[in-house]
C-alpha positions, 0 to 999 in steps of 0.5 A, a space after each residue: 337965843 339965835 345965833 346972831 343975837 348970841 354972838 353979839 352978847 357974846 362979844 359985848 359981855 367979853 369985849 372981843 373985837 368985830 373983826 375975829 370970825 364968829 360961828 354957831 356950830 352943832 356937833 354930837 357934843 352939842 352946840 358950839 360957839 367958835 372965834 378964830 382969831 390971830 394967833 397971838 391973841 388966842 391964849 389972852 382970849 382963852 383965859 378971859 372967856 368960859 369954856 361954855 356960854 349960855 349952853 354953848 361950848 366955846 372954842 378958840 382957833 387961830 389960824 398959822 399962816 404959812 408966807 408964800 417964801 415959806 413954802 419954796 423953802 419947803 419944796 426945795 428940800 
């Protein structure tokens, strides 16, 4: 199955939102299929998807996003 044709499933049969970013990957492992999403969706995610689909292993990231203040505060110190 091709990337975009298996995302699109992948969405539909676990109902995750458009607005997450979908990739295909490739590694020594084998093929990937990664979301990255907010942080706090991340555990609820996990627990509704499997660990491989369709030949793929699926991965949950989330990014933590650092706010510009929080990053003066840093370099003071």
């Amino acid at each position: 199955m091709r990337g975009k044709k298996l995302i699109k499933k992948f969405k539909e049969e676990f109902l995750l939102s458009d607005k997450y970013e979908y990739e295909i990957g490739k590694d020594d492992c084998g093929a990937s299929l990664e979301v990255m999403l907010p942080r706090e969706h991340a555990k609820k995610v996990r627990k509704k998807v499997p660990d491989w689909y369709k030949g793929h292993r699926t991965i949950i990231k989330y990014r933590i996003i650092i706010k510009k203040e929080d990053e003066e505060d840093e370099q003071k110190l």
